[in-house]
N, CA, C and O atoms as CSV, one atom per row, in Angstrom:
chain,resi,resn,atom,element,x,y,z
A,1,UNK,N,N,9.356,-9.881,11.515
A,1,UNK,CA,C,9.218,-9.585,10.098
A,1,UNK,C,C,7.735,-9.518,9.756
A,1,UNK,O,O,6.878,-10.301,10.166
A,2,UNK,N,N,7.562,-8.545,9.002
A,2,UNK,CA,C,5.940,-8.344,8.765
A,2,UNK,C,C,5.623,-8.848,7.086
A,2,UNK,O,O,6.710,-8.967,6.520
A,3,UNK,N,N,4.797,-9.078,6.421
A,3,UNK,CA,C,4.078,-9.369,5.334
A,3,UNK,C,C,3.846,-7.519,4.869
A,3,UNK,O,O,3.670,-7.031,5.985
A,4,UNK,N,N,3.820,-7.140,4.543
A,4,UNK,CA,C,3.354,-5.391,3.643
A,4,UNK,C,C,3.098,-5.490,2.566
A,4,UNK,O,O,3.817,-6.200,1.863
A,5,UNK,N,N,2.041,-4.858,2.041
A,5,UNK,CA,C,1.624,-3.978,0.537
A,5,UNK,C,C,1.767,-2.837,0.707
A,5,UNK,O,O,1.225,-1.988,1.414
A,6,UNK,N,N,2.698,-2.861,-0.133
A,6,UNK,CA,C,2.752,-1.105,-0.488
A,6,UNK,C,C,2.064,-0.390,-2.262
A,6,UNK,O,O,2.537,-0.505,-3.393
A,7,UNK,N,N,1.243,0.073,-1.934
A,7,UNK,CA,C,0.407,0.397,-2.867
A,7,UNK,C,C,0.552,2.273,-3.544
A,7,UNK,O,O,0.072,3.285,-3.032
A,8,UNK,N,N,1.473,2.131,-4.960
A,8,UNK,CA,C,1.256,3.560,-5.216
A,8,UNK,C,C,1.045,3.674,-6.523
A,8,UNK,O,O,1.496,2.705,-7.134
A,9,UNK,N,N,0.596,4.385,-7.115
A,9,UNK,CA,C,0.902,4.754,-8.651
A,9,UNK,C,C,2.368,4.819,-9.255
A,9,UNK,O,O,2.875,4.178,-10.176
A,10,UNK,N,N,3.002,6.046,-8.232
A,10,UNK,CA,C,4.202,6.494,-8.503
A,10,UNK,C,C,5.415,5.364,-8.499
A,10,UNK,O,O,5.827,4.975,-7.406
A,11,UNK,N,N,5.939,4.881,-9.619
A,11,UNK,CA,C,6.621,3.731,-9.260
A,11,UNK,C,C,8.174,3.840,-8.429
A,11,UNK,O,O,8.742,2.954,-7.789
A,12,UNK,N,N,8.778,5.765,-8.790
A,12,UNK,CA,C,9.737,5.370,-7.722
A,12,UNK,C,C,9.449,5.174,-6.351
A,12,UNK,O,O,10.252,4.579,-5.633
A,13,UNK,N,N,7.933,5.800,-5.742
A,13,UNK,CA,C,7.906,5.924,-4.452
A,13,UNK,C,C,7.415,4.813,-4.022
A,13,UNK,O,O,6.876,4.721,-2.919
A,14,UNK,N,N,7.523,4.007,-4.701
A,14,UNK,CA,C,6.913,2.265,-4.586
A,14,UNK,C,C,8.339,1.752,-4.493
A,14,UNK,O,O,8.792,1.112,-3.543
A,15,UNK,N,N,8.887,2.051,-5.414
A,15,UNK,CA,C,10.190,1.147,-5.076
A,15,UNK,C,C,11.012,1.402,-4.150
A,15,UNK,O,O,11.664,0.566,-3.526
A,16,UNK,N,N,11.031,2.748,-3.987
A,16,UNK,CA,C,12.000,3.420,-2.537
A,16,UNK,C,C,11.560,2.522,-1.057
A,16,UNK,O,O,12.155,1.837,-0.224
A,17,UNK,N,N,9.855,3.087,-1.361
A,17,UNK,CA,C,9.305,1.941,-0.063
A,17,UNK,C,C,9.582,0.741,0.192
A,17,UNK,O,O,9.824,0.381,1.344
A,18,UNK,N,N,9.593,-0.152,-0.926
A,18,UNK,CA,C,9.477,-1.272,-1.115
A,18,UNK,C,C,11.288,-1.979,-0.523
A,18,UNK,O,O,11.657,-2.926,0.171
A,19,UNK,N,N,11.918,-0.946,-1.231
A,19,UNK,CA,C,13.421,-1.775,-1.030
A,19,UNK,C,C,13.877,-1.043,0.408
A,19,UNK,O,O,14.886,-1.444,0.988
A,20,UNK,N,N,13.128,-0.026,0.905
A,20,UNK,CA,C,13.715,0.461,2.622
A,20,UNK,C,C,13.037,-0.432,3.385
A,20,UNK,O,O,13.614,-0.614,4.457
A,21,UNK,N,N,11.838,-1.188,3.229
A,21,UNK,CA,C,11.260,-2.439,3.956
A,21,UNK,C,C,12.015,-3.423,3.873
A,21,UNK,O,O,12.433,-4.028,4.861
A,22,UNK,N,N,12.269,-3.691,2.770
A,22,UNK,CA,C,13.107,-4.942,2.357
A,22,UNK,C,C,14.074,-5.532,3.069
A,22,UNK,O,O,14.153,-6.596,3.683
A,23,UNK,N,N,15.202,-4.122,2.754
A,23,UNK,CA,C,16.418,-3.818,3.785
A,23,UNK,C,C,16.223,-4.022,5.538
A,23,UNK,O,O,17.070,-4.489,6.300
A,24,UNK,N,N,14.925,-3.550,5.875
A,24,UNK,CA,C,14.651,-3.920,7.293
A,24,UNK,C,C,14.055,-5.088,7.784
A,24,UNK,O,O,13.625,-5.172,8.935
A,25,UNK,N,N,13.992,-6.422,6.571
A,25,UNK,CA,C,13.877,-7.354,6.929
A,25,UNK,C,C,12.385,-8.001,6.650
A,25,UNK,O,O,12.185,-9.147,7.052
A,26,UNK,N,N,11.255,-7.230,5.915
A,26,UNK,CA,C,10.074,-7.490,5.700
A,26,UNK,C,C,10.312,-7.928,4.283
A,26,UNK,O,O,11.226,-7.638,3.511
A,27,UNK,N,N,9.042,-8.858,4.105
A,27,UNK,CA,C,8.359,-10.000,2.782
A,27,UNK,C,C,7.507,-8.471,2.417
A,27,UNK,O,O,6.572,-8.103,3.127
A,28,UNK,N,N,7.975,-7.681,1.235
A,28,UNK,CA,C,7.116,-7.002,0.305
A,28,UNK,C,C,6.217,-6.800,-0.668
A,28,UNK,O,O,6.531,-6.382,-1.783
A,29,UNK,N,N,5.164,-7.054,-0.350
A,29,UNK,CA,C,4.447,-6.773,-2.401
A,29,UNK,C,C,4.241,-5.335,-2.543
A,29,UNK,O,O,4.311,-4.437,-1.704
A,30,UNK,N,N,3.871,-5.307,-4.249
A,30,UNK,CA,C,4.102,-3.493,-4.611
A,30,UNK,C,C,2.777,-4.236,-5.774
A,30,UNK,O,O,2.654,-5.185,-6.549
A,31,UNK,N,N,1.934,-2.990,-5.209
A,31,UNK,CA,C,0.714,-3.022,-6.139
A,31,UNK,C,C,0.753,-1.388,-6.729
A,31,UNK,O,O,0.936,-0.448,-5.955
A,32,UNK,N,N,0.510,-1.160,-8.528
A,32,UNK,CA,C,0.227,0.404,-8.867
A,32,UNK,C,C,-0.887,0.914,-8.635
A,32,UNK,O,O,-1.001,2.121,-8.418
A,33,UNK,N,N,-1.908,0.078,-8.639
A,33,UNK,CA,C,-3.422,0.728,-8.069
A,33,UNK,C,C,-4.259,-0.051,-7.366
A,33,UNK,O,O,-3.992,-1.243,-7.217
A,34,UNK,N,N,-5.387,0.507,-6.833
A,34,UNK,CA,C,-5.962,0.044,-6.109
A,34,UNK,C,C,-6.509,-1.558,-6.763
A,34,UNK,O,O,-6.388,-2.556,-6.052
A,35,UNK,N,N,-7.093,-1.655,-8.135
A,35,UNK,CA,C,-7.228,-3.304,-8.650
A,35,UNK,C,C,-6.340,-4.256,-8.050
A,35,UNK,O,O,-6.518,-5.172,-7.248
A,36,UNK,N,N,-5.214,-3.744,-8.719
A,36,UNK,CA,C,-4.084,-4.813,-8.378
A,36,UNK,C,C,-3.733,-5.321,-7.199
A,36,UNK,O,O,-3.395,-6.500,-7.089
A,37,UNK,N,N,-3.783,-4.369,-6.053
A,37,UNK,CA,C,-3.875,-4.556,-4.432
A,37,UNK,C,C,-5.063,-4.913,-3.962
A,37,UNK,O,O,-5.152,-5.143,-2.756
A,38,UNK,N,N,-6.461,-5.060,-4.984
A,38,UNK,CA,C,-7.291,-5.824,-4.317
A,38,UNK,C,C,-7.289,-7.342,-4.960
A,38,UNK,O,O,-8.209,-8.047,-4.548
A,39,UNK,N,N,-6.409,-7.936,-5.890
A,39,UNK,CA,C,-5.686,-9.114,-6.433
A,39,UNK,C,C,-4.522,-9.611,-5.226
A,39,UNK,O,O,-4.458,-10.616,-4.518
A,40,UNK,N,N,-4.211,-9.177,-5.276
A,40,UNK,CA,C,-3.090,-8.948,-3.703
A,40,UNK,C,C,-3.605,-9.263,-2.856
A,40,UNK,O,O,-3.251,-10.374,-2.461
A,41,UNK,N,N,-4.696,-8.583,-2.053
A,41,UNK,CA,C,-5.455,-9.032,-1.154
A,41,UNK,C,C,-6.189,-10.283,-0.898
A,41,UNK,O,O,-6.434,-10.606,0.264
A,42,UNK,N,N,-6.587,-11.068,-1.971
A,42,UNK,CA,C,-6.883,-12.396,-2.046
A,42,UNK,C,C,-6.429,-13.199,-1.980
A,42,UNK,O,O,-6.779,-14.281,-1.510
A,43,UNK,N,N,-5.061,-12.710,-2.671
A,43,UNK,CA,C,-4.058,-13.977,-2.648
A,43,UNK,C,C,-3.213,-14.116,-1.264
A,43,UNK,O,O,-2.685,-15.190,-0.975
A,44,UNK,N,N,-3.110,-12.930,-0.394
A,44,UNK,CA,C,-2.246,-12.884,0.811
A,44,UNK,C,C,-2.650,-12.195,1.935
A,44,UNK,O,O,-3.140,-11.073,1.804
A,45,UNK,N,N,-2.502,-12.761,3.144
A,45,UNK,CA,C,-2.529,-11.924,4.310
A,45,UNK,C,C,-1.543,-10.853,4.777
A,45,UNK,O,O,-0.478,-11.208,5.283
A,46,UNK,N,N,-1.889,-9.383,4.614
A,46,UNK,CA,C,-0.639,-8.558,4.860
A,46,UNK,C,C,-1.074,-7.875,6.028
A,46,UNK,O,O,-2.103,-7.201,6.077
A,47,UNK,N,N,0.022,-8.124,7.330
A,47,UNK,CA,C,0.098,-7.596,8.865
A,47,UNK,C,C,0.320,-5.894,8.174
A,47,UNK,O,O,0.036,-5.092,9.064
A,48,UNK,N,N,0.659,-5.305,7.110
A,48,UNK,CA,C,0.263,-3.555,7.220
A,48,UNK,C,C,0.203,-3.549,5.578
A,48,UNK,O,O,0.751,-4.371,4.844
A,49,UNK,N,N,-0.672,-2.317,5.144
A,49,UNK,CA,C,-0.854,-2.077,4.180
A,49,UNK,C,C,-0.429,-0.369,4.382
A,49,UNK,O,O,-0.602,0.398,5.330
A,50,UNK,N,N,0.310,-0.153,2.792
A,50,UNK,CA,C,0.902,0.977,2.782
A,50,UNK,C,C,0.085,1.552,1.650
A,50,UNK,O,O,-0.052,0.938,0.592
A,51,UNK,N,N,-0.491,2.810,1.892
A,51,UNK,CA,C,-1.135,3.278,0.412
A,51,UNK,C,C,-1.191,4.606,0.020
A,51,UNK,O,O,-1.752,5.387,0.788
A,52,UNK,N,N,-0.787,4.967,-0.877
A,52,UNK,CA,C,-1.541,6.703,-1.643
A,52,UNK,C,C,-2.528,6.645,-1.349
A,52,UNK,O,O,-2.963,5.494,-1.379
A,53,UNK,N,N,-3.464,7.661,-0.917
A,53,UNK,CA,C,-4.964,7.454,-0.880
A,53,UNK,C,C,-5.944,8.206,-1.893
A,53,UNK,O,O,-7.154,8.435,-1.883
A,54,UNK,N,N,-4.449,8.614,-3.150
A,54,UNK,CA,C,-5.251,8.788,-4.881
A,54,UNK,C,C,-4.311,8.561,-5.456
A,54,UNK,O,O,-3.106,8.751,-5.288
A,55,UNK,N,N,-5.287,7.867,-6.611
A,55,UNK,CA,C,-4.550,7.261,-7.344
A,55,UNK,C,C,-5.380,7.321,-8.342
A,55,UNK,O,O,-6.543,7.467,-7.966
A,56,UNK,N,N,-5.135,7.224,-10.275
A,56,UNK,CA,C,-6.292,7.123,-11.292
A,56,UNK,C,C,-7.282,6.253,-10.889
A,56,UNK,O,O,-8.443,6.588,-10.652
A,57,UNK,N,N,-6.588,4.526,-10.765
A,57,UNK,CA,C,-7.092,3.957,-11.076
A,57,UNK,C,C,-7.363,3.015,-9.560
A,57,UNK,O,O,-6.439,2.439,-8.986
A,58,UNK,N,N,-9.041,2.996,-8.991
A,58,UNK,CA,C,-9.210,2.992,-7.688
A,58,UNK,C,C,-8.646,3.280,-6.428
A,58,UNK,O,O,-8.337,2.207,-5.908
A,59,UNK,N,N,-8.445,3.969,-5.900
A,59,UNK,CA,C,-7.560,4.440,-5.026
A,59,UNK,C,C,-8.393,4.209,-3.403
A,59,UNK,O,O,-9.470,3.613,-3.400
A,60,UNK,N,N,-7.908,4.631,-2.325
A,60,UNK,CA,C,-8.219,4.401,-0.893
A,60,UNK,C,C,-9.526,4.650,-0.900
A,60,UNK,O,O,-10.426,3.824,-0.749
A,61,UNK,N,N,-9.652,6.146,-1.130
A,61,UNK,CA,C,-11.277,6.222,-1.017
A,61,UNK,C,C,-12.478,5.208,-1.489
A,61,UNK,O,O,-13.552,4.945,-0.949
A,62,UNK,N,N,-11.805,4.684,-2.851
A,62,UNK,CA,C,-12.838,3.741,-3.700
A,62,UNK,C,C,-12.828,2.738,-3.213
A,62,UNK,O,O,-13.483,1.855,-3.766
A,63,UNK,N,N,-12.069,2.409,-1.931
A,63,UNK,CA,C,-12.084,0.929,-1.126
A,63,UNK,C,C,-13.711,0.717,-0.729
A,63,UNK,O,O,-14.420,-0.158,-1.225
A,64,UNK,N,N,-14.001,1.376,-0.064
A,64,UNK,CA,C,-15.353,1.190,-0.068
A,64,UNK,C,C,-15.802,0.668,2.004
A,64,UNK,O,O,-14.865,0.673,2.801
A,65,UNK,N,N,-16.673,0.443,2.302
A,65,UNK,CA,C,-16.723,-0.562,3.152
A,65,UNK,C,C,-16.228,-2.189,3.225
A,65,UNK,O,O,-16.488,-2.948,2.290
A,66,UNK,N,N,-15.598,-2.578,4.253
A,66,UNK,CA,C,-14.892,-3.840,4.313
A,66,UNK,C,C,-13.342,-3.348,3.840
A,66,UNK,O,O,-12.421,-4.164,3.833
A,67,UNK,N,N,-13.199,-2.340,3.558
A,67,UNK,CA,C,-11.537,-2.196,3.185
A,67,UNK,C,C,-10.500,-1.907,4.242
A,67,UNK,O,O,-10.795,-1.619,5.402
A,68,UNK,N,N,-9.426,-1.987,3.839
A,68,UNK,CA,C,-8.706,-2.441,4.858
A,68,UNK,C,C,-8.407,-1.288,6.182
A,68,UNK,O,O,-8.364,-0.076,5.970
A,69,UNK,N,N,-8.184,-2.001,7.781
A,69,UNK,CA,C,-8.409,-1.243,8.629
A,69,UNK,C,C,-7.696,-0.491,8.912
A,69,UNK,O,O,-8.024,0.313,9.784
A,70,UNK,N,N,-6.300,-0.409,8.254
A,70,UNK,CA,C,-5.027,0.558,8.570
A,70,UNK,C,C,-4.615,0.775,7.498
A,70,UNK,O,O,-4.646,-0.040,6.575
A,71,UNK,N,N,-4.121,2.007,7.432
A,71,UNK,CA,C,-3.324,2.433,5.588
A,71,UNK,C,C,-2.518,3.467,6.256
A,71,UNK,O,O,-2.899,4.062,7.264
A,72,UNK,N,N,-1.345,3.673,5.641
A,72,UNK,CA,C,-0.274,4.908,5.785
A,72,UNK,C,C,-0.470,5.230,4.430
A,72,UNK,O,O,-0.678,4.324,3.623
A,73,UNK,N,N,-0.423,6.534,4.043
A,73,UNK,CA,C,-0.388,7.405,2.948
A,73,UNK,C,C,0.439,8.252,3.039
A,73,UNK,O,O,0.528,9.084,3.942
A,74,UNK,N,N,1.376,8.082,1.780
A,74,UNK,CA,C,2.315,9.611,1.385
A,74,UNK,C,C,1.827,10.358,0.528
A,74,UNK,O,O,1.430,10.212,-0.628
A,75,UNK,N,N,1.937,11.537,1.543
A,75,UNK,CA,C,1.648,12.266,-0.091
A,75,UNK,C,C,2.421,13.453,0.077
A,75,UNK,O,O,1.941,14.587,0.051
A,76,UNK,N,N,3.869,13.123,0.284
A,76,UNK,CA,C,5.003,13.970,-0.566
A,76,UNK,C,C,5.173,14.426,0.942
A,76,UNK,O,O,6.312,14.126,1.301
A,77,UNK,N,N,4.580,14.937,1.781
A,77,UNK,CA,C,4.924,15.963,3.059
A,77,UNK,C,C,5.160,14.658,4.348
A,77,UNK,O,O,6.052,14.170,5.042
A,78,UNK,N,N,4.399,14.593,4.208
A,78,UNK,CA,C,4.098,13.432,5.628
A,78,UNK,C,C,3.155,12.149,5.774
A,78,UNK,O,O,2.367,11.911,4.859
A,79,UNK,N,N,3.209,11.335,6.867
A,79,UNK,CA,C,2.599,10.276,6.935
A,79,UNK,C,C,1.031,10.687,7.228
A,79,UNK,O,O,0.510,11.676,7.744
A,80,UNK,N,N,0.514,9.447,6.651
A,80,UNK,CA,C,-1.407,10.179,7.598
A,80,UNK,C,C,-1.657,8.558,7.587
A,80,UNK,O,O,-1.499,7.729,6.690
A,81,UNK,N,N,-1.877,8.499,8.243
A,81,UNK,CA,C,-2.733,7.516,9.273
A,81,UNK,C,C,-3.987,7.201,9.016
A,81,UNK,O,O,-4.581,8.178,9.473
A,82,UNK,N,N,-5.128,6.182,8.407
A,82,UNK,CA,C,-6.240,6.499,8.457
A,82,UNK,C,C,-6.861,5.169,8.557
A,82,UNK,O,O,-6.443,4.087,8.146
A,83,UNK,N,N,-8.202,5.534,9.335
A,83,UNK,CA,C,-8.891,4.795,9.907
A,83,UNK,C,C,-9.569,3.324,8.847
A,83,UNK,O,O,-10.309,2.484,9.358
């Protein structure tokens, strides 16, 4: 069982994520933007982080240096992977 943030604006595609993890047995948090998942981040250690990589309000790019080392991003077509 893994720890995950799943991080989106879009709240169904947060919740879809959130409850198909669930169902497979993972501890979920659901952050809408990048703030809130860096509140998240303090408070918990998460083995994968799931993210849009735009969003209004701070999004992947605005992570900056020190941000986190793995992210999956949807964006409607397919998964992307990024460093």
């Amino acid at each position: 069982m893994a720890r995950i943030l799943v991080v989106d604006d879009d709240p169904h595609v947060r919740a879809v994520a959130a409850d198909t993890l669930t169902l497979s047995g993972h501890k979920v948090d659901t952050a809408q933007d990048g703030v809130d998942a860096l509140y998240l981040l303090k408070q918990h250690a998460y083995d994968i982080i799931m993210s849009d990589l735009r969003m209004p309000i701070l999004d992947l790019y605005g992570a900056g240096p020190g941000g986190p080392t793995l992210a999956v991003a949807f964006n409607g077509e397919k998964s992307v992977h990024a460093p």
